[in-house]
MILONU-698946 format. One record per atom (N, C-alpha, C): residue number from 1; x, y, z; atom name. Coordinates in steps of 0.001 Angstrom, whole numbers, plus 500000, padded with zeros to 6 digits. Last residue first. Layout:
! MILONU-698946
NUM X Y Z CA
...
! end
This chain:
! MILONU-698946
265 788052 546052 421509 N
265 788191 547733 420672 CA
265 788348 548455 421367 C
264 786721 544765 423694 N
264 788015 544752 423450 CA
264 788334 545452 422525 C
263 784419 545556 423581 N
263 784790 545845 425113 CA
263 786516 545590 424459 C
262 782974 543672 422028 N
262 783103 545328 421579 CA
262 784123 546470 422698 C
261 783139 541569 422602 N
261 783833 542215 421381 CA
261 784675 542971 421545 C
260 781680 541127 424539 N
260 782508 541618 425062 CA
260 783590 542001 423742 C
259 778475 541180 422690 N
259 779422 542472 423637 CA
259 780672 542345 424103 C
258 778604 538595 421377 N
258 779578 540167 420637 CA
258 779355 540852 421652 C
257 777424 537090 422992 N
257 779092 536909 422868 CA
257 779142 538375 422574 C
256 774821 538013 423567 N
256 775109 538453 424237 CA
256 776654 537965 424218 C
255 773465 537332 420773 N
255 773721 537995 421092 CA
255 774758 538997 422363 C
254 773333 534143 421608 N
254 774545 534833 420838 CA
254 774792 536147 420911 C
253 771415 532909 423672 N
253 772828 533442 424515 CA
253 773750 534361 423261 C
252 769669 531770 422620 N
252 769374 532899 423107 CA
252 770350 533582 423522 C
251 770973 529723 421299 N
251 770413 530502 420260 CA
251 769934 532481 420741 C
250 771369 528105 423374 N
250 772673 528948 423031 CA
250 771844 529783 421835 C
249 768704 527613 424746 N
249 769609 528409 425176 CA
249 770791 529117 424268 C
248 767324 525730 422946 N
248 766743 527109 423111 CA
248 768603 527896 423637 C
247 769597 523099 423312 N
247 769316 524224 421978 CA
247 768716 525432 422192 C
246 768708 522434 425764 N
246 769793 522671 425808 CA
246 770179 523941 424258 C
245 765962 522193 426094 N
245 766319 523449 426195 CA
245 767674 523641 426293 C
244 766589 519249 424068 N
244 765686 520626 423486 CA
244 765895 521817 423862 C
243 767791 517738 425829 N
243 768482 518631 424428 CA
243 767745 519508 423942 C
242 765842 516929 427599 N
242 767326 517540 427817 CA
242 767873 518510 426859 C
241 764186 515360 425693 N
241 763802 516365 426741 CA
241 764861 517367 426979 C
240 766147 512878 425716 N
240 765495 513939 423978 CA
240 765071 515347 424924 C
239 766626 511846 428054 N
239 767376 512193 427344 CA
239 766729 513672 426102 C
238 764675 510439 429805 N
238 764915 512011 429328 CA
238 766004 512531 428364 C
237 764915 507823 428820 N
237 763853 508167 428313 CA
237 763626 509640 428700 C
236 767588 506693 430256 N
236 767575 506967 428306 CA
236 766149 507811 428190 C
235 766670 507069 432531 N
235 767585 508660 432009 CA
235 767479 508466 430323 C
234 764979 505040 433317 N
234 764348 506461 433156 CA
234 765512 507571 432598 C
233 766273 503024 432418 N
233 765221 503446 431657 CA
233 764783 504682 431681 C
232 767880 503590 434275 N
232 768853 503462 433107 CA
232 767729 503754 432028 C
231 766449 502614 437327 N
231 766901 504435 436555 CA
231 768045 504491 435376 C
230 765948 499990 436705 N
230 764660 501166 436492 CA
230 765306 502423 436005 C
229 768644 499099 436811 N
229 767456 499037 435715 CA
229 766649 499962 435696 C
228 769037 499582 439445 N
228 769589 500217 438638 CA
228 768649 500001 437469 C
227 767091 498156 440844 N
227 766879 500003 441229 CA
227 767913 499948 439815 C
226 767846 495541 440649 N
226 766863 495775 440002 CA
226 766474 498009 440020 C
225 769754 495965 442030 N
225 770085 495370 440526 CA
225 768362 495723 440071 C
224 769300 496213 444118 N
224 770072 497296 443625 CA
224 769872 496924 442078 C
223 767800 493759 445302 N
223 766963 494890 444749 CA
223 767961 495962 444204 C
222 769938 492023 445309 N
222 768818 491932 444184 CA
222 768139 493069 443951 C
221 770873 493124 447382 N
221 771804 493085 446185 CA
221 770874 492964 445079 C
220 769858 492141 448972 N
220 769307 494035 449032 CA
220 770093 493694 447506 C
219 769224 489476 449379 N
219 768137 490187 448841 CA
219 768803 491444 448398 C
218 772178 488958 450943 N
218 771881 488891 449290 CA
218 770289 489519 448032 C
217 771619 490458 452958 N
217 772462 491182 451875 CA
217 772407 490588 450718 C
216 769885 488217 454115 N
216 769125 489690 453786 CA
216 770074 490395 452709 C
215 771916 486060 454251 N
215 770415 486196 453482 CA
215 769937 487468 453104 C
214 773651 487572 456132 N
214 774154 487241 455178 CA
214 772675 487300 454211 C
213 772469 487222 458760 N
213 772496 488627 458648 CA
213 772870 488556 456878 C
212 773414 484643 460032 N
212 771815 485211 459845 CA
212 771725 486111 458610 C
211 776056 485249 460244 N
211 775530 484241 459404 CA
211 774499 484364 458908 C
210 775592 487199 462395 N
210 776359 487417 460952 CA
210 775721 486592 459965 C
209 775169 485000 464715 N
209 774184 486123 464341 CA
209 774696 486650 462513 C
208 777171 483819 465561 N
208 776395 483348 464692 CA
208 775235 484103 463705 C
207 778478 485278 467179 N
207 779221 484838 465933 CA
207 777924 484362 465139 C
206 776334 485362 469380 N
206 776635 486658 468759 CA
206 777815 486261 467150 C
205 776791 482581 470365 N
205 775369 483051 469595 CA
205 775629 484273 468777 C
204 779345 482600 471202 N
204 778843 481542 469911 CA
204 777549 482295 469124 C
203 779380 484471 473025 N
203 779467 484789 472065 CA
203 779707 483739 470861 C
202 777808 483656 475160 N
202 777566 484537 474741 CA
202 778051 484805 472930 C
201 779193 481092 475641 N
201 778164 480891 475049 CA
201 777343 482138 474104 C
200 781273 482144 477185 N
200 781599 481865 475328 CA
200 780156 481268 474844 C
199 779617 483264 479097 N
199 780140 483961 478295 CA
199 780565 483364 476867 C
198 778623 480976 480529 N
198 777510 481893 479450 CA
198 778015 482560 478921 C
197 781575 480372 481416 N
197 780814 479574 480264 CA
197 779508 480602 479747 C
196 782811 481323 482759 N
196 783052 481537 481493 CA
196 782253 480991 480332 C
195 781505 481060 485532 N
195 781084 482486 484773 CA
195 781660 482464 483317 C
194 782668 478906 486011 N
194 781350 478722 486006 CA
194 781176 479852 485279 C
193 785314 479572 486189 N
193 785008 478650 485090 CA
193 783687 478667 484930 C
192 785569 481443 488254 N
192 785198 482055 486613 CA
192 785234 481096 485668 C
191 785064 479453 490771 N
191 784216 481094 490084 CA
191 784187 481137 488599 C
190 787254 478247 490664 N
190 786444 477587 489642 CA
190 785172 478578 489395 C
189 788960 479597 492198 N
189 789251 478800 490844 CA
189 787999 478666 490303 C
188 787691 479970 494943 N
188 787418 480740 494088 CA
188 787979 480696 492647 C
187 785587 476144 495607 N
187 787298 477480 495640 CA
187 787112 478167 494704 C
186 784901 474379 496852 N
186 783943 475609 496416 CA
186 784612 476397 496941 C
185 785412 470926 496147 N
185 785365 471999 497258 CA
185 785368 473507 495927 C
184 783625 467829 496407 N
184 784323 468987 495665 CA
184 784453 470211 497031 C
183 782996 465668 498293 N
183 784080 465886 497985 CA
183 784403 466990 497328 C
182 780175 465723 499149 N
182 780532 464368 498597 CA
182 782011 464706 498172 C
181 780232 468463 500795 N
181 780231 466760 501536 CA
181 780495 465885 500648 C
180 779891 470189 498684 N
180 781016 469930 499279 CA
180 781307 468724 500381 C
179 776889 469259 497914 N
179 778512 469386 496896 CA
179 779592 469398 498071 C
178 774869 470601 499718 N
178 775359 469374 499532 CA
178 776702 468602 498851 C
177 775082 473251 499164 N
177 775703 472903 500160 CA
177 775552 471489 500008 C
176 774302 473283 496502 N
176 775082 474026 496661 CA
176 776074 473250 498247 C
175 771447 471999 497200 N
175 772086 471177 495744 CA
175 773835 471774 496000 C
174 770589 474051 498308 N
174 770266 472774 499180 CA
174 770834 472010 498550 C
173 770017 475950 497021 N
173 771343 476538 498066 CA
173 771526 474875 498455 C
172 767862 474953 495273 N
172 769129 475574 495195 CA
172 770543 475574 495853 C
171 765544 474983 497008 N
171 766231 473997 496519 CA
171 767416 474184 496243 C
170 765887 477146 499724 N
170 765661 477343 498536 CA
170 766228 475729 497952 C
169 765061 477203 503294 N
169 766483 476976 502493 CA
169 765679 476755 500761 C
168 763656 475874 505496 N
168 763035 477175 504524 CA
168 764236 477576 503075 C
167 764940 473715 506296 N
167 763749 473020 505072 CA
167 762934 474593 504689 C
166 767397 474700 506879 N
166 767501 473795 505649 CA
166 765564 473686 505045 C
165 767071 476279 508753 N
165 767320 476676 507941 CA
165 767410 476008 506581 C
164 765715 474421 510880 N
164 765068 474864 510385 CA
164 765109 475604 508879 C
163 767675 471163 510263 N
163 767109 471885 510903 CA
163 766350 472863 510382 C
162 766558 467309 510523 N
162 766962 468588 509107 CA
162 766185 469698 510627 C
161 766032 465446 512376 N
161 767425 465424 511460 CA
161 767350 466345 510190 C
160 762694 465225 512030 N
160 763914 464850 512615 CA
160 764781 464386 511736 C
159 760931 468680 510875 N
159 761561 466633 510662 CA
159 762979 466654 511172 C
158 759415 470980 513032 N
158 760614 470267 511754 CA
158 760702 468706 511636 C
157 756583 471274 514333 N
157 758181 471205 514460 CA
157 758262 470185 512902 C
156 754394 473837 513084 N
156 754648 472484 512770 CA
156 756184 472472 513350 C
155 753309 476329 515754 N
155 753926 475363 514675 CA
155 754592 474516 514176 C
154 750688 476069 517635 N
154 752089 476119 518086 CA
154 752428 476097 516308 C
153 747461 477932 517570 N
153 748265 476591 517589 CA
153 749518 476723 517317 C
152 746483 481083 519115 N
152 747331 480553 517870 CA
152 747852 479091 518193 C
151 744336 480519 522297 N
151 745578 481408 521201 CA
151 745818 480761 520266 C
150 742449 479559 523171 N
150 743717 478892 524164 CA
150 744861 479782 522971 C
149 739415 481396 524737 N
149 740617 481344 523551 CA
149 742063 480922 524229 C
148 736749 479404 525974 N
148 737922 480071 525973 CA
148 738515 479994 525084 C
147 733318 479921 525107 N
147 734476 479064 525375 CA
147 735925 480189 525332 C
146 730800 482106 526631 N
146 731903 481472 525115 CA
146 732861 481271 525474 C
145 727233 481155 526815 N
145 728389 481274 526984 CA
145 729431 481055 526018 C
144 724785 481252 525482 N
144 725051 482445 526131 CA
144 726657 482370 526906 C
143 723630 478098 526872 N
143 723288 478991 525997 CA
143 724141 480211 526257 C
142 726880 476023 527905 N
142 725327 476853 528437 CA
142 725031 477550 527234 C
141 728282 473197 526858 N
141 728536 475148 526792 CA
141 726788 475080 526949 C
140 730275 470953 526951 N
140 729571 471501 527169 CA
140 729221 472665 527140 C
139 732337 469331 524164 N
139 732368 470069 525586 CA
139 731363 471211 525504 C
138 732883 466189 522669 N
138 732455 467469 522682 CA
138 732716 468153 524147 C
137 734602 463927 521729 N
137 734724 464385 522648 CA
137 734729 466073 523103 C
136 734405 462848 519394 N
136 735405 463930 519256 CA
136 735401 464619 520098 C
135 732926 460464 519991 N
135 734794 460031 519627 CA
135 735120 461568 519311 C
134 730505 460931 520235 N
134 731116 460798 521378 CA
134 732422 460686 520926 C
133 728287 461713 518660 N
133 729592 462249 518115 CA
133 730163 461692 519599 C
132 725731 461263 517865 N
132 726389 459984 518189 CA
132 727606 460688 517852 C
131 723787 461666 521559 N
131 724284 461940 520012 CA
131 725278 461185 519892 C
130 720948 461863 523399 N
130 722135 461273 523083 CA
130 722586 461224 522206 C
129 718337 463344 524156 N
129 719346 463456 524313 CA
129 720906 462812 524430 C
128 716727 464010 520974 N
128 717016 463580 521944 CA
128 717895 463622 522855 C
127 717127 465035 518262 N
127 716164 465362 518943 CA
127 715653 464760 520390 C
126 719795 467135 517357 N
126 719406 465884 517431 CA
126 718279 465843 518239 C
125 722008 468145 514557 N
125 721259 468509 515659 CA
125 720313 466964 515944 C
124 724773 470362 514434 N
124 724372 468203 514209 CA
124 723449 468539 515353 C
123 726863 472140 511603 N
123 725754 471817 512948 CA
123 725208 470259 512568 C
122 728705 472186 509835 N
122 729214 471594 511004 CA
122 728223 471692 511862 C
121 726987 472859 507569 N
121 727675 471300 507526 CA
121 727909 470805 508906 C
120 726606 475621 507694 N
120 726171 474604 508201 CA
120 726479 473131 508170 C
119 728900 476378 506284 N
119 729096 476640 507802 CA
119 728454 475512 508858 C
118 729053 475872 503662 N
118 729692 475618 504356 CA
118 729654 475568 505627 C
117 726770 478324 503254 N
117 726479 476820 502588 CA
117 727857 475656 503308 C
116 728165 480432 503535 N
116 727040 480056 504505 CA
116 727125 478447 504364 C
115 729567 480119 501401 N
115 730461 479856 502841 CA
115 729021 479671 504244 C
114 727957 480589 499365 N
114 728558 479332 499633 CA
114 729456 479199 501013 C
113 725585 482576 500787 N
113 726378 482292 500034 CA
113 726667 480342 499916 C
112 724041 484094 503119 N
112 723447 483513 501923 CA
112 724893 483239 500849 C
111 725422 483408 506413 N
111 725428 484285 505622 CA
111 724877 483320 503782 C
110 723050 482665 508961 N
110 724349 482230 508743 CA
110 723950 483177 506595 C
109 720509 482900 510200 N
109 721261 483971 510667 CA
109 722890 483414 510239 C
108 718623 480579 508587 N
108 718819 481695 508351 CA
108 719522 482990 508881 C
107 720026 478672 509990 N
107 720063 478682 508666 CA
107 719762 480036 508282 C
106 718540 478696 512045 N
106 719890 478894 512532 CA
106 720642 478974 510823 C
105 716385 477751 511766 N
105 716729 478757 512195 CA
105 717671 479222 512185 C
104 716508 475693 510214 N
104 716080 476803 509299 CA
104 716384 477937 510045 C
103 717548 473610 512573 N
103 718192 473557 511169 CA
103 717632 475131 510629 C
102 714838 473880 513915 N
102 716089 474041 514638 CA
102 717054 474507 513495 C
101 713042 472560 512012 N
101 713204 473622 512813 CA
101 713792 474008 513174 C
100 714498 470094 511924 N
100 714326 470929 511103 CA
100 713763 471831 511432 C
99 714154 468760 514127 N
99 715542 469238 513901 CA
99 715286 469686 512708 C
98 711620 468210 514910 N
98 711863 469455 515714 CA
98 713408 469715 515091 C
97 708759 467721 512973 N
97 709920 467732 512939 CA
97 710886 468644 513775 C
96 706068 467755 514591 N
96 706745 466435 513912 CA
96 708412 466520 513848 C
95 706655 469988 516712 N
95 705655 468516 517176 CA
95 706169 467121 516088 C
94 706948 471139 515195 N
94 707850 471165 515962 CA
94 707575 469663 516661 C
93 705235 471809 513235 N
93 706490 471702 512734 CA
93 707311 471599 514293 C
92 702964 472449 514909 N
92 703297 471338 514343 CA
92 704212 470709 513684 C
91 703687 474983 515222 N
91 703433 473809 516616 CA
91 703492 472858 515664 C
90 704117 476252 513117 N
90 705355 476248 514021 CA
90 705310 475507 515233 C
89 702226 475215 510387 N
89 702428 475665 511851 CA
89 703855 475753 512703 C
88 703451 475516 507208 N
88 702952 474620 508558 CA
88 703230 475529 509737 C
87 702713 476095 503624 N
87 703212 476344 505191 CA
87 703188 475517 506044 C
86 703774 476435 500102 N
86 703304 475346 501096 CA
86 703868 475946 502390 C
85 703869 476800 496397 N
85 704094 476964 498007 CA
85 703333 476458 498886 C
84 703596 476562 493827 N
84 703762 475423 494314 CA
84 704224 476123 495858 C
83 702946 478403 492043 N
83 701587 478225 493246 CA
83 702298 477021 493792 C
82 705282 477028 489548 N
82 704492 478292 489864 CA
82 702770 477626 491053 C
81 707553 475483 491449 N
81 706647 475516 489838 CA
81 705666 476814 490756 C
80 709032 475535 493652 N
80 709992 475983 492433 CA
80 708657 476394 491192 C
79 708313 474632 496107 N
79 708580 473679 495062 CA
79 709269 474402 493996 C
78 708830 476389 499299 N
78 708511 476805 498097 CA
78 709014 475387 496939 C
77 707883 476785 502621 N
77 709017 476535 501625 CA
77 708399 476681 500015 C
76 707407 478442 505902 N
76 707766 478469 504690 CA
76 707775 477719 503616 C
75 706038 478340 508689 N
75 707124 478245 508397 CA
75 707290 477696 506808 C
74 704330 480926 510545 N
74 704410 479762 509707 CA
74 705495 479651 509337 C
73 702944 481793 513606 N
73 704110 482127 512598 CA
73 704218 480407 512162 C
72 700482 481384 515280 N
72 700657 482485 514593 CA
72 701863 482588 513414 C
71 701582 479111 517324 N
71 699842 478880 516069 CA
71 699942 480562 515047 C
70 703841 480015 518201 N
70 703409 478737 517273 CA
70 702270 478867 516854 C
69 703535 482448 519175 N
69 704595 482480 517636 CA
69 704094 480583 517033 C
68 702462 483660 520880 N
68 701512 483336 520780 CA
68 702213 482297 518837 C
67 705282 483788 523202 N
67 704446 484573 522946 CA
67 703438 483467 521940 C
66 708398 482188 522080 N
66 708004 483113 522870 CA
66 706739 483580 522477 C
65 709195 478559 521713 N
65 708639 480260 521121 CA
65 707788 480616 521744 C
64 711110 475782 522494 N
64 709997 476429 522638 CA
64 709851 477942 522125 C
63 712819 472565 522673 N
63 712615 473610 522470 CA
63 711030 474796 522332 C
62 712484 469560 522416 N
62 711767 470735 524117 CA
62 712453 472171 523525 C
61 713637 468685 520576 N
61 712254 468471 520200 CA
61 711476 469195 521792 C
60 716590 468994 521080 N
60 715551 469578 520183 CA
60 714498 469791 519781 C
59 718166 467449 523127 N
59 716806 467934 522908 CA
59 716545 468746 521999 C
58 721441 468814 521311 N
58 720796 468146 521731 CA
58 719223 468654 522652 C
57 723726 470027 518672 N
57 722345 470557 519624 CA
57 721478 469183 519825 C
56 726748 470822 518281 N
56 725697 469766 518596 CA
56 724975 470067 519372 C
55 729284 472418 516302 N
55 728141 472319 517258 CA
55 727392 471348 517408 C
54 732286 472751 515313 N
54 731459 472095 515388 CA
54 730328 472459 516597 C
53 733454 476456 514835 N
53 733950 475009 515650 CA
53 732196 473988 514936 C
52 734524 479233 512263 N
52 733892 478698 513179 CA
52 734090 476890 513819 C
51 735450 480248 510044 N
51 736724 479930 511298 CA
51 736276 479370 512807 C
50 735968 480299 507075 N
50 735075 479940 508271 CA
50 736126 479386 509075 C
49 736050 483951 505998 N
49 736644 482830 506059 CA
49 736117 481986 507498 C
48 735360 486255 506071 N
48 735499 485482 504289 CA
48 735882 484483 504719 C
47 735142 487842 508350 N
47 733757 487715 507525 CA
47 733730 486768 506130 C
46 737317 486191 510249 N
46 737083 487010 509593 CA
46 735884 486313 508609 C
45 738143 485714 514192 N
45 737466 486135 513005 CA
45 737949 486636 511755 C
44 740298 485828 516349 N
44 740511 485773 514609 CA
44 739704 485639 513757 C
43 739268 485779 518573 N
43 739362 487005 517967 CA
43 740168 486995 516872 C
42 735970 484210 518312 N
42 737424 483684 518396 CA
42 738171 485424 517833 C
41 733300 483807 517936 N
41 733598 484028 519578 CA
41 735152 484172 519340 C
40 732734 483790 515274 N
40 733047 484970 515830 CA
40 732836 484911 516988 C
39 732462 481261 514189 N
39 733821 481586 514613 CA
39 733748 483124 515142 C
38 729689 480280 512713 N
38 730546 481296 511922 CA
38 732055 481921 512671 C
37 729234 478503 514795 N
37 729315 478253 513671 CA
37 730421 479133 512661 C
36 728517 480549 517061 N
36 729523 479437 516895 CA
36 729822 478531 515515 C
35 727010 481800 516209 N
35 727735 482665 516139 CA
35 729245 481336 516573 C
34 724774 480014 516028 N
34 725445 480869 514530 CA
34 726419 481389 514992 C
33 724054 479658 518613 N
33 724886 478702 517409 CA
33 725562 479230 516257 C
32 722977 481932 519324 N
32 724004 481382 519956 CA
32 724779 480306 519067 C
31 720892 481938 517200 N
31 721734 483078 517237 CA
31 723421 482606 518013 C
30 719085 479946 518261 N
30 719697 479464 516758 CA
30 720723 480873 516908 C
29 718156 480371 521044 N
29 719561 479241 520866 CA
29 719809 479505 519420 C
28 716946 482441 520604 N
28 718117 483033 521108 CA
28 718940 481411 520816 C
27 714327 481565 518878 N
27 715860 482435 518309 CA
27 716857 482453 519116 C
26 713698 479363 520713 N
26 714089 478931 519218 CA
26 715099 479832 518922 C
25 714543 479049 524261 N
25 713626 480264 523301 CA
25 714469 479506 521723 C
24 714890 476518 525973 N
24 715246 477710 525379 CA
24 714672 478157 524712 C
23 714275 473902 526764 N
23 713610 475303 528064 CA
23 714189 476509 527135 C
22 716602 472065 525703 N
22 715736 472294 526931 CA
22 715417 473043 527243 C
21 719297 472458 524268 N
21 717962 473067 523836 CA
21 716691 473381 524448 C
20 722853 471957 524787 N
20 721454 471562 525471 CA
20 719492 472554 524982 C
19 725237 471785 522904 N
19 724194 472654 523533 CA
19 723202 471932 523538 C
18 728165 470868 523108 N
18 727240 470970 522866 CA
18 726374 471523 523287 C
17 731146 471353 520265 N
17 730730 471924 521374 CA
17 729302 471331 521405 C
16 734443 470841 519309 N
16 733092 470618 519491 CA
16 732838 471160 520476 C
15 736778 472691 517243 N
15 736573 472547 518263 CA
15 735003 471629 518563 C
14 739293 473359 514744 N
14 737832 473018 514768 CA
14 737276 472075 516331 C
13 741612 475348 514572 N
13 741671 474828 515060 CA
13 739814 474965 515196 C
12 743679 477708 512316 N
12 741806 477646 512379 CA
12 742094 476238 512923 C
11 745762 478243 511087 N
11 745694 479004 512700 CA
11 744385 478482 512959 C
10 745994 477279 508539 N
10 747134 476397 509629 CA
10 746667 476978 511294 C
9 744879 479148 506997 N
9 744424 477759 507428 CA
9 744581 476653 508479 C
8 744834 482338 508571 N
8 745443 481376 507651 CA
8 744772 480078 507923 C
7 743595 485451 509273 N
7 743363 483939 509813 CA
7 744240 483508 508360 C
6 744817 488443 509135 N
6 743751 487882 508228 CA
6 744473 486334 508345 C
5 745517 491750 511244 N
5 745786 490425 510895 CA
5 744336 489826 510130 C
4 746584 494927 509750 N
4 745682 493991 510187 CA
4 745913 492437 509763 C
3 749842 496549 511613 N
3 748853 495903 510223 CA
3 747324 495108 510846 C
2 749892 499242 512960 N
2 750077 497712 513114 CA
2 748981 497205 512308 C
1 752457 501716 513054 N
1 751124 501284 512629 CA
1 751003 499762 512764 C
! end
């Protein structure tokens, strides 16, 4: 069976990319971005984690909508107080602001959370054609195309002069093998000196325990002393009780001496 793989931090390599806006339809470029945004050109996707590259959308303001969508579709927002809503044209929202346009679209095919809320950070849109990311040395991409997968980034090499087993190596073993370079040596003598010790430690604590154990015997002693009292009161106070059917009895029993009397005649 072959498990499923789930991206780590160390495998997510953040890439630029830019896109040209010139002559494109609003949804199909904001869809093409989202999907660069959110990393699902990469086959390490996953839906919890952003694994998407940087984007940069240049012209923004020659972008264009299909069909009759600017004087017909409005574009939204809301103040929060009650009737505080407000529209604009989609020609005129484009006409003034074309990177906010651009921005809502593509805003809305990225997921309603906080990782949505993350994703967009990495779009940079601009309404001309010169941006100012030139130091991360973006790379071009047509609408509709997807960059190549160069695979998993290599991993971290080691620090020079420790090899691999030492820096996955447990602090421990790392305190263990250091000892015998400064001079001791790790002879089976000294095994059971190391093992004798939790032992007489073992039994300091277990001697001590008794000691503990002493307090309580002096309580129980108190309470005997006090149990005897009680049942010295309670036998003097049956006493009289006792003797009464001790008397019924032999008064009832005389008759029954003289039969064997009579057994001896």
């Amino acid at each position: 069976m072959m498990k499923t793989y789930s991206p780590k931090p160390e495998h997510i390599e953040r890439s630029w990319y830019v896109l040209d806006a010139s002559g494109q339809v609003l949804g199909r470029l904001a869809s093409e971005v989202a999907t660069l945004l959110r990393g699902k050109h990469k086959p390490i996707f996953a839906p919890h984690m952003d694994t998407g590259d940087h984007v940069v959308v240049i012209n923004a303001d020659k972008v264009e909508l299909s069909g009759n969508k600017a004087q017909d579709k409005f574009a939204y927002r809301h103040s929060g107080y009650p009737g505080g809503i407000t529209g604009i044209r989609y020609a005129d929202l484009l006409a003034t602001r074309p990177v906010a346009a651009v921005e809502k679209a593509v805003r809305g095919m990225l997921p309603k959370n906080r990782l949505g809320r993350q994703q967009i950070k990495k779009l940079h849109v601009v309404a001309g054609a010169e941006h100012p990311h030139a130091a991360q040395m973006p790379v071009e991409l047509a609408v509709g195309q997807r960059p190549d997968w160069s695979g998993l980034p290599a991993g971290k090499p080691a620090p020079a002069g420790r090899s691999r087993t030492e820096t996955t190596s447990p602090p421990s073993r790392e305190r263990e093998d250091a000892a015998p370079a400064e001079g001791r040596s790790t002879t089976a003598k000294e095994r059971p000196a190391r093992s004798a010790g939790p032992k007489s430690g073992a039994k300091k604590r277990s001697a001590a325990k008794p000691a503990a154990k002493e307090q309580p015997a002096a309580t129980s002693g108190a309470k005997k002393s006090t149990a005897s009292k009680t049942s010295a009161k309670k036998t003097s106070a049956k006493k009289p009780t006792a003797k009464k059917p001790a008397a019924k009895k032999t008064t009832a029993k005389k008759p029954a001496a003289k039969k064997p009397a009579k057994t001896e005649e």
